[in-house]
C-alpha positions as CSV (number, residue, x, y, z in Angstrom):
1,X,0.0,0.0,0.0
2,X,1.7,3.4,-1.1
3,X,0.6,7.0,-0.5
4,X,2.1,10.3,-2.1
5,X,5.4,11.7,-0.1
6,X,4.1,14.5,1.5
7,X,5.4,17.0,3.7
8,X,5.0,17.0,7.5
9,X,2.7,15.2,9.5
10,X,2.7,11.4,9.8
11,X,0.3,8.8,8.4
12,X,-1.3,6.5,10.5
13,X,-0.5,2.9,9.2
14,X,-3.8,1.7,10.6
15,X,-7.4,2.9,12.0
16,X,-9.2,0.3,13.7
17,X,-12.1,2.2,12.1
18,X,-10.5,0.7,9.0
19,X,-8.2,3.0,6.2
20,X,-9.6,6.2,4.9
21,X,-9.4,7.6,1.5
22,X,-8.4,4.4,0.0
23,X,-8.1,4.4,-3.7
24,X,-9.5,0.7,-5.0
25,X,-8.9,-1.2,-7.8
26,X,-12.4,-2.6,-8.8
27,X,-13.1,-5.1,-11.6
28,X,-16.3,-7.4,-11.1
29,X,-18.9,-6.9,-8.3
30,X,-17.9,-3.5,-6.7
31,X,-19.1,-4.6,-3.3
32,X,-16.0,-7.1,-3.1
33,X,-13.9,-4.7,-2.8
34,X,-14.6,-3.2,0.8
35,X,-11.8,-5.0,2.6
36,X,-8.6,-5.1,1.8
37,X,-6.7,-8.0,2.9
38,X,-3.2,-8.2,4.8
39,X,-1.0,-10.7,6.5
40,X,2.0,-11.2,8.5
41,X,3.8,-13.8,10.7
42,X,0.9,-16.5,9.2
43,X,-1.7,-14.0,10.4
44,X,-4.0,-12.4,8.5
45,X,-6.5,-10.0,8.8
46,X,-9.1,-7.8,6.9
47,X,-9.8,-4.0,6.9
48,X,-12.9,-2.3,5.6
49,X,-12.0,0.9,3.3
50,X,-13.8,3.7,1.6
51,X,-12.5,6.5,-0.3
52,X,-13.5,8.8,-2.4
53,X,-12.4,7.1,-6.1
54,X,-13.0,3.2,-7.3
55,X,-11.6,2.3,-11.2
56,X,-11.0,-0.4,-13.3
57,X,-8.4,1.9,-14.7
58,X,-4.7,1.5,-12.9
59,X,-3.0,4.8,-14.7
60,X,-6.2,6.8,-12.9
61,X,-5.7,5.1,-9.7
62,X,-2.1,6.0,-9.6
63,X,-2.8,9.4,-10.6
64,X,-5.0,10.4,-7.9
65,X,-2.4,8.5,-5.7
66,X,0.4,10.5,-7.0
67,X,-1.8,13.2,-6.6
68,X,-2.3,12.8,-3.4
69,X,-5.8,12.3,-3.0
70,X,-5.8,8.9,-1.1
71,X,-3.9,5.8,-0.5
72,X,-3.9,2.8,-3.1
73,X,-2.8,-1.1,-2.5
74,X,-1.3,-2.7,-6.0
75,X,1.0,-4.4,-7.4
76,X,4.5,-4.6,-6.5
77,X,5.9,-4.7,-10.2
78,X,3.3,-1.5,-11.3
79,X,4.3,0.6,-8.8
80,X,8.2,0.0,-8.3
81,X,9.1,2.8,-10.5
82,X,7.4,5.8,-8.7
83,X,9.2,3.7,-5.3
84,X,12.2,3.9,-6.2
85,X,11.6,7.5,-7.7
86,X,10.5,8.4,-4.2
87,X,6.9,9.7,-5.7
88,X,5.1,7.2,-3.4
89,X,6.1,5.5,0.0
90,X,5.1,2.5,1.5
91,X,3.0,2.8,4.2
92,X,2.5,-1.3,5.6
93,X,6.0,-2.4,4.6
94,X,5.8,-5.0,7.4
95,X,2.1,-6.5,5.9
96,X,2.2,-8.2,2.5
97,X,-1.1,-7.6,1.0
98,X,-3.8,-10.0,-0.9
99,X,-2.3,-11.8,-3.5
100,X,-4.2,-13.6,-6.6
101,X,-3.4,-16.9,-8.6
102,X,-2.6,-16.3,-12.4
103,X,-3.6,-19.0,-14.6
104,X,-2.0,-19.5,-18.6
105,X,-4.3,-21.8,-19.9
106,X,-4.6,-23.7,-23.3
107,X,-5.9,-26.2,-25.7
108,X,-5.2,-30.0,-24.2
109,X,-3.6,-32.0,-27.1
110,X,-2.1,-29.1,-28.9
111,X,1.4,-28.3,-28.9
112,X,2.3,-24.8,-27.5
113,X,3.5,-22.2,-30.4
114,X,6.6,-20.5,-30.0
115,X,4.9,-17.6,-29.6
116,X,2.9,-19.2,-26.8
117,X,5.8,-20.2,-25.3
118,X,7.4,-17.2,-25.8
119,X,4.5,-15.5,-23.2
120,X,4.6,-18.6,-21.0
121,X,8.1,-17.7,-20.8
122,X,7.5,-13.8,-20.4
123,X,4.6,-14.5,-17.6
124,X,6.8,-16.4,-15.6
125,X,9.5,-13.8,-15.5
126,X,7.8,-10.8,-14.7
127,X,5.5,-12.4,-12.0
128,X,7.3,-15.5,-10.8
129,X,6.0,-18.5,-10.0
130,X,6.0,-22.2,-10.7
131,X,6.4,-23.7,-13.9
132,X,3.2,-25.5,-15.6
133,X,1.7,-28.6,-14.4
134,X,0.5,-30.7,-16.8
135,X,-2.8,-32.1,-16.6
């Protein structure tokens, strides 16, 4: 979860109230996206957030963030550029948050392409991961 640097004043890190002018990713049902979702040492817990902004658009989202309009959780690999600029901090660094499983899926019986291996191959480099089972 990242915020704008701002000066002076501190950010709380957490309100049992839950976290305020939270920026959300939303895709699907809107409504699944009232809790965010972190964890550390094996625990894990969720906290309700509003905020004034909710897109299925990630360039808005960071935006308003950079801005400095609220805070946003996303992904590590979209937002290490404006980290390491020192646009945005990170404001949980001790919580991981929510993460998702990514599924490549195709055709059973059919030989992968080289270009389909080719994005296998890309996937699995920018997001990690174990290699394909077979099924």
């Amino acid at each position: 979860m990242c915020r704008a640097r701002l000066s002076g004043g501190a950010w709380p890190a957490r309100a049992r109230g839950g976290l305020h002018a939270c920026l959300a990713y939303v895709y699907g049902q809107p409504s699944a996206f009232r809790h965010w979702q972190f964890s550390r040492d094996g625990k894990s817990e969720e906290i309700p957030v509003s905020g004034p902004f909710r897109s299925n658009d990630w360039p808005a989202l960071l935006g308003a963030t950079l801005a400095g309009h609220g805070v946003v959780l996303g992904p590590e690999h979209l937002l290490a550029e404006v980290l390491k600029a020192g646009q945005l901090v990170q404001v949980l660094p001790d919580y991981a948050g929510q993460t998702r499983p990514l599924h490549l899926l195709s055709l059973a019986g059919r030989a992968p392409t080289a270009k389909l291996r080719s994005v296998i191959k890309a996937t699995v480099a920018e997001f990690g991961g174990l290699p394909a089972r077979e099924a």
